[in-house]
C-alpha positions in Angstrom: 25.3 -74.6 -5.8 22.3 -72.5 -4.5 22.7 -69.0 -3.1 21.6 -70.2 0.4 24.1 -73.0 0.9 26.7 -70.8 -0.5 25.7 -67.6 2.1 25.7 -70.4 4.8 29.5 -71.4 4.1 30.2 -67.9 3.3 29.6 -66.6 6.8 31.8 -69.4 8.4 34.4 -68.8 6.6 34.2 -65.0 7.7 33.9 -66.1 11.1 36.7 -68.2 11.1 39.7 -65.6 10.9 37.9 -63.6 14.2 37.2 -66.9 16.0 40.3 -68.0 15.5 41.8 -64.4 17.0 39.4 -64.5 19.9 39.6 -68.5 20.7 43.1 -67.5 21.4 43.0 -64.5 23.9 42.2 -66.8 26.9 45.2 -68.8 26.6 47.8 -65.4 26.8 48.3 -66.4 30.2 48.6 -69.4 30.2 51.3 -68.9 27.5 52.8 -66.5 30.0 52.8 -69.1 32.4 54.4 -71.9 30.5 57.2 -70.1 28.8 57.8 -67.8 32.1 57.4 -64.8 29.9 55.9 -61.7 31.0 52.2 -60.3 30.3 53.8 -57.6 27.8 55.7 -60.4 25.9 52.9 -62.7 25.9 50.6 -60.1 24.6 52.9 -59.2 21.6 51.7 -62.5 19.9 48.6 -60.6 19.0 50.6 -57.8 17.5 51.9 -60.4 15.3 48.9 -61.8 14.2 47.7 -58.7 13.0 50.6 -58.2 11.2 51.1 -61.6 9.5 47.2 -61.0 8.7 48.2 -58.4 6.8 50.3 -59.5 4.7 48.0 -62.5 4.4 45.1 -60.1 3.2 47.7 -59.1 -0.1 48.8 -62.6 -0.9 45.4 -64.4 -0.7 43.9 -61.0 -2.5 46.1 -61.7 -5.6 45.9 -65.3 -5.4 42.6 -65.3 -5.9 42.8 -63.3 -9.1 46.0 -65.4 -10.3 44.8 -69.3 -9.6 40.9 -68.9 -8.6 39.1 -68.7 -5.5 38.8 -71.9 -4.6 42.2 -73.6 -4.7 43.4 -70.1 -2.6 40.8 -71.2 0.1 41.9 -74.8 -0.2 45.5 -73.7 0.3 45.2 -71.0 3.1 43.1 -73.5 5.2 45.4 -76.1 4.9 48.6 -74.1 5.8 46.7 -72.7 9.2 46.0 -76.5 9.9 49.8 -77.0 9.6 50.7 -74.2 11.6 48.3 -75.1 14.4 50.5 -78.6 14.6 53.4 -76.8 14.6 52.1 -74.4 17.4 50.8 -77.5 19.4 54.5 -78.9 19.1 56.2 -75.5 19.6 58.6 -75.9 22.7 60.2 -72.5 22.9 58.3 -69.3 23.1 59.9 -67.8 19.8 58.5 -71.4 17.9 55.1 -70.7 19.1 55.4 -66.8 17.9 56.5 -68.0 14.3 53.6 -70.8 14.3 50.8 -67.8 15.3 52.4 -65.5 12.7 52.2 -68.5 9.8 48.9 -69.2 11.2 47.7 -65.2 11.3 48.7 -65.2 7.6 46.9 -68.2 6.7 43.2 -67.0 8.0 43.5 -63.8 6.6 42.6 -66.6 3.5 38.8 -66.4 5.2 38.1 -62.7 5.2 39.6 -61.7 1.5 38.8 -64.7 -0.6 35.6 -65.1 1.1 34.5 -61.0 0.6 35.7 -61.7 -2.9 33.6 -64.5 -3.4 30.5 -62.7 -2.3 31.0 -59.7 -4.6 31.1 -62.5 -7.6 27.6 -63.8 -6.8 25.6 -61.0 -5.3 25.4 -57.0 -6.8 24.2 -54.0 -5.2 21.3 -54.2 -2.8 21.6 -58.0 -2.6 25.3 -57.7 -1.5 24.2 -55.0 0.9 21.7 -57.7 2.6 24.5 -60.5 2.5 27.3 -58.4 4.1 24.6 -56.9 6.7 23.5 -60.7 7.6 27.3 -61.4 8.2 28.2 -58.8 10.3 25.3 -59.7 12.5 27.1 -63.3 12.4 30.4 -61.7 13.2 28.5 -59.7 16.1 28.3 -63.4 18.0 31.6 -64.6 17.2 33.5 -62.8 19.6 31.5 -64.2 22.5 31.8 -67.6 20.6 35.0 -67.3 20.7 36.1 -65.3 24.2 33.4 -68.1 25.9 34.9 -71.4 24.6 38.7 -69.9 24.3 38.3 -69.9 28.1 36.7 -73.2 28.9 39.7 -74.9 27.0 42.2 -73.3 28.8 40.7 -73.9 31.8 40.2 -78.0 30.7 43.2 -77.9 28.1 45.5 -75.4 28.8 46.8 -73.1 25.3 47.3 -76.5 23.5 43.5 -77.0 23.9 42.8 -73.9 22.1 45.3 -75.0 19.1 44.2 -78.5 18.6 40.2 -76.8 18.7 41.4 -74.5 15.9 43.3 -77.3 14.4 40.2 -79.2 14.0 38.0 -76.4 12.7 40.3 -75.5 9.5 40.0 -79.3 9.0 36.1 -78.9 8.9 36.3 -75.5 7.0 38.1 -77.5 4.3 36.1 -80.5 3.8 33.5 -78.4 4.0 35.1 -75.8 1.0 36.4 -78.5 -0.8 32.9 -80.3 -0.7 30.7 -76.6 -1.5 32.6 -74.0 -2.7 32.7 -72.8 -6.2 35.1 -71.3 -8.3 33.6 -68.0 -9.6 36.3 -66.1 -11.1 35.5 -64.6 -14.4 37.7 -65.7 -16.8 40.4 -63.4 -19.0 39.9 -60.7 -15.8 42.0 -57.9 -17.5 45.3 -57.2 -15.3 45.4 -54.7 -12.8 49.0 -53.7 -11.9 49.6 -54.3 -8.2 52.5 -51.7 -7.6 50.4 -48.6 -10.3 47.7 -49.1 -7.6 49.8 -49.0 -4.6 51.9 -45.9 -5.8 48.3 -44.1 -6.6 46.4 -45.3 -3.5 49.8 -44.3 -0.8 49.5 -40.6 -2.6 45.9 -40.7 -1.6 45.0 -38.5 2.0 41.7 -40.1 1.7 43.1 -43.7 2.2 45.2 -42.8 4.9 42.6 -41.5 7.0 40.2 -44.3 6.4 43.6 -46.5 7.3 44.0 -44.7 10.3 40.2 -44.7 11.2 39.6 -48.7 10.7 43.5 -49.1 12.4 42.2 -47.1 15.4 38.8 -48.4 15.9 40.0 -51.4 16.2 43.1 -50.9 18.3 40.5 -49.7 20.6 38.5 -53.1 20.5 41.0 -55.7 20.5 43.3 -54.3 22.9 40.7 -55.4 25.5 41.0 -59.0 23.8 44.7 -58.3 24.6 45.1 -57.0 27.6 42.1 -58.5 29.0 43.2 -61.8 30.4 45.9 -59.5 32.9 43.5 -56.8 34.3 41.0 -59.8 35.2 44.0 -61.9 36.5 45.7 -58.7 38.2 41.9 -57.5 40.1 41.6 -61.1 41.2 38.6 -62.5 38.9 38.6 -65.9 37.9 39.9 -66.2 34.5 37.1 -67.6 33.2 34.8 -64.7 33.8 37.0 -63.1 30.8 35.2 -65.6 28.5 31.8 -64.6 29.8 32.4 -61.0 29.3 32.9 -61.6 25.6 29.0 -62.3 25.5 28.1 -58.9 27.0 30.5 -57.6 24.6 28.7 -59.1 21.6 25.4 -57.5 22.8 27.0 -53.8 22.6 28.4 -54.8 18.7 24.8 -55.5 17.9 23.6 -53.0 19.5 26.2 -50.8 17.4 25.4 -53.1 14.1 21.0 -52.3 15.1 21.4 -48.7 15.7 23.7 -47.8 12.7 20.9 -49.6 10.5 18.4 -47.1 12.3 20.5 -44.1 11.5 21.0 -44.7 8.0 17.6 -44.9 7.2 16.6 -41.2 8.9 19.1 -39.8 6.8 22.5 -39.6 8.8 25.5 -39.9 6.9 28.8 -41.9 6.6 30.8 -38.8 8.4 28.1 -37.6 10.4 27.6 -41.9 12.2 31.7 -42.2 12.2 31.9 -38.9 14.4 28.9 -39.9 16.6 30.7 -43.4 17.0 34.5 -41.9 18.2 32.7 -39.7 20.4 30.9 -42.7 21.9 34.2 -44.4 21.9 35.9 -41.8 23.7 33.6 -41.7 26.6 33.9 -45.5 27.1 37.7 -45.0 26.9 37.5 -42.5 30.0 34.9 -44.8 31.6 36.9 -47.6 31.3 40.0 -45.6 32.8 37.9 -44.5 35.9 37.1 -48.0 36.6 40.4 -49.4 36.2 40.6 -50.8 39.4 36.8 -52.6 39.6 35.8 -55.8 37.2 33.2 -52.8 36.3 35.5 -51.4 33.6 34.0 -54.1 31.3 30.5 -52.2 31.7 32.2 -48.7 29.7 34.0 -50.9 27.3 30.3 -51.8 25.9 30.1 -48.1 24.3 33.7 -49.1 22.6 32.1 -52.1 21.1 29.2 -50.2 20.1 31.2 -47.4 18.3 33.1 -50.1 16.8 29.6 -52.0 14.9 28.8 -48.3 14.2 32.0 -46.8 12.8 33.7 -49.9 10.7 31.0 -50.4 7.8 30.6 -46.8 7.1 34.0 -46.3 6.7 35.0 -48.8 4.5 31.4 -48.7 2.7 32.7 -45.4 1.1 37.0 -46.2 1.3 37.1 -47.3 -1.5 34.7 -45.1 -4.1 37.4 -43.5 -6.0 38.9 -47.0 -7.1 36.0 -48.6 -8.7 38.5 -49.8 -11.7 40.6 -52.0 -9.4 38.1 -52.8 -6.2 40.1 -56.2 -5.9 43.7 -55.0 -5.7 42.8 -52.0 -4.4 40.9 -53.6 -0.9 43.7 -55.8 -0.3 45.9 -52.6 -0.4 44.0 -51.3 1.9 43.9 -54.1 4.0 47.5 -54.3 4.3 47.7 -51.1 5.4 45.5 -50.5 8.2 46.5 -54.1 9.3 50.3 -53.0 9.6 49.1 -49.7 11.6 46.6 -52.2 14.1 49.6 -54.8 14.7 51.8 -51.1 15.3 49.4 -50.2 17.9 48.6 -53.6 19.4 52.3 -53.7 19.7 52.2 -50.3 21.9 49.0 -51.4 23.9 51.0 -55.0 24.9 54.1 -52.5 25.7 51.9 -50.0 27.8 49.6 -52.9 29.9 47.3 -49.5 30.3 43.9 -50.3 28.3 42.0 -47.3 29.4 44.6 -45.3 27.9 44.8 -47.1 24.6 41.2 -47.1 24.4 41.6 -43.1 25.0 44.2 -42.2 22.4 42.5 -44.3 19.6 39.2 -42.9 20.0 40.4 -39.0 20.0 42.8 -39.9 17.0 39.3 -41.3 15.1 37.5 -38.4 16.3 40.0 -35.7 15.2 40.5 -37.1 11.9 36.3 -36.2 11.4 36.6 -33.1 12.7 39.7 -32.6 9.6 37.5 -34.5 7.0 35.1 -32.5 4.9 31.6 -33.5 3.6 33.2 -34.9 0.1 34.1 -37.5 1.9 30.8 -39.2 2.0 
C-alpha cells in the first residue's frame, strides 16, 4: 500500500485510544447516576483505564515483535469490541469497571502497534513530519471526543457512548484488516524483556522522564475527570463540558504551533519543558482562583498548552541511551509512566480538587528541570 493511505489509517488508529478515553468522560455522571455511586467512585474508572492501558502498552509492544503487527492490531481491536458489549450489558458498577479495564487494555493496541508501525516505514526527518502531522490530529481529538461524548449522553445516556465506541473498533478493523500491512522485519534478533527492564529501572534518567510525562498528564486529564462534577456542581448544563473540549483543543495547538516555533530559534528540549511547567503552574493557580466561576476552563487553556509543549520533547530525547532496544525499551517506558498517571488519576478522583491537582503536577514537572542538568538534552 502507498505511504499516503497508510499515514491516513495510521493517524486513526492513534486517535482511537484518546477518543475512546475522552468519548467517555461525559458519561461519568451519568454512571454515577445509574449505579448511585458517588463522583469519587465514578471518577476512579479513569484511574483504571490508565492503568489497564498500561499494561496494554507492554503486551501489544511484544506482541508485535512475537506474531507481527497486523494480527496484534486485529486482535486488540477485536477484544475492545468485546469489551464494549460487555460494558453495554454490565448491570453492576464493579461489571462495568472490569469491562473499561479490558477495554483500556485493548486500545492501548492503537498507540504502540501503530508508533511501531510508523517507525518501520518512515526514518529520520520523514518520521519527524509523520509524528508532527499526528499530533496535530491528536490536537482535535479531544474536542472530537469531549463534543460527541456529551451529545450521546445527553440522547443515549453512558450506553450511547459504548455502543458509539463499539461501532468504531468495528470500522477500525475492517478498515486494518482491509489496509494494513505487516512490516516486521524478519529474524529481528531478540531483545530480552526483563535485561531491559532491570537496566532501564536503574536508570535516574527514565524516572524523571516517567515522572515528567506521568505529571503532565495528570495535570490534563484530571480536567477530563473531574470535569463533568465542577460543571454539574456550578450549575452548567452538562453539555457545555463537551463544548469546552473545543477551546481546549485550540490551546494544544497552540502548544503543538509554538513548540515548532521554539525549536527552530534554537531553544532546547530542557530549556521548552521548563518554560512549559512554568506555564502549567500558572494555569493550575488560575484555575484554583476561579474555582467557583465556569471561568476556570479559561486558565486550564495554558495547562493544555504546556502539555502540546512539554510531551514531544520529552519523550523525543527519553529514550537516546537505548537505541539497541527502542521497541522493548518504549513499551517499558510506557508502562511505567502509565502506572504513575493511573496512581495520580486515582488521587485526583479521591481529592474532587482539580486546581490543586493541576498545582502539584506542574511544580513536581517544574522541580524535576530545575534538578536536571544540560546532558540531558
Amino acid at each position: 500500500m502507498n505511504n499516503g493511505k497508510l499515514l491516513l489509517l495510521a493517524i486513526a488508529l492513534l486517535m482511537f485510544p484518546q477518543l475512546a478515553q475522552t468519548l467517555y468522560s461525559p458519561a461519568l455522571g451519568d454512571i454515577s447516576r445509574a449505579f448511585a455511586v458517588s463522583a469519587q467512585t465514578a471518577g476512579q474508572t479513569l484511574a483504571v483505564y490508565f492503568l489497564a492501558f498500561a499494561l496494554g502498552v507492554v503486551t501489544w509492544g511484544r506482541a508485535c515483535d512475537r506474531i507481527g503487527r497486523r494480527p496484534s492490531m486485529l486482535a486488540g481491536l477485536a477484544l475492545y469490541a468485546l469489551a464494549c458489549a460487555l460494558g453495554m450489558s454490565a448491570r453492576t458498577f464493579t461489571a462495568l469497571l472490569l469491562a473499561q479495564a479490558l477495554a483500556a487494555f485493548a486500545a492501548a493496541v492503537g498507540s504502540v502497534v501503530t508508533q511501531t508501525v510508523l517507525r518501520d516505514r518512515f526514518q529520520g526527518a520523514q518520521l519527524a513530519q509523520v509524528f508532527s502531522l499526528a499530533g496535530m490530529a491528536l490536537a482535535v481529538s479531544p474536542a472530537l471526543g469531549l463534543f460527541s461524548g456529551a451529545s450521546l449522553v445527553q440522547g443515549f445516556g453512558y450506553r450511547g457512548v459504548l455502543g458509539a465506541l463499539l461501532l468504531l473498533a468495528l470500522v477500525l478493523w475492517a478498515w486494518s484488516w482491509r489496509a494494513l500491512p505487516e512490516t516486521r522485519t524478519p529474524h529481528l534478533p531478540a531483545v530480552s524483556l526483563w535485561r531491559t527492564l532491570a537496566r532501564m529501572l536503574r536508570d535516574p534518567g527514565i524516572w524523571r522522564s516517567a515522572l515528567w510525562v506521568a505529571a503532565f498528564n495528570v495535570a490534563l486529564f484530571s480536567y477530563y475527570s473531574l470535569g463533568p462534577f465542577l460543571f454539574e456542581r456550578l450549575g452548567v448544563d452538562a453539555s457545555w463540558f463537551g463544548y469546552s473540549g473545543v477551546l481546549l483543543a485550540l490551546g494544544s495547538g497552540v502548544g503543538a504551533w509554538l513548540n515548532q516555533r521554539l525549536l527552530r530559534v534554537g531553544c532546547n528540549a530542557l530549556q521548552l519543558i521548563r518554560l512549559a511547567a512554568g506555564i502549567s503552574l500558572l494555569g493550575g493557580i488560575g484555575v484554583w482562583l476561579l474555582r467557583e466561576n465556569v471561568a476556570f476552563v479559561l486558565p486550564m487553556l495554558l495547562v493544555v498548552l504546556a502539555f502540546g509543549m512539554a510531551i514531544p520533547n520529552i519523550l523525543g530525547v527519553a529514550l537516546k541511551q537505548y537505541p539497541d532496544c527502542l521497541g522493548t525499551a518504549g513499551a517499558l517506558l510506557g508502562l511505567l509512566y502509565y502506572l504513575l498517571i493511573g496512581l495520580g488519576l486515582m488521587l485526583a478522583a479521591c481529592s474532587q480538587a482539580l486546581g490543586e491537582t493541576l498545582m502539584a503536577c506542574s511544580a513536581l514537572a517544574f522541580l524535576l528541570t530545575i534538578l536536571t542538568d544540560q546532558s540531558f538534552v
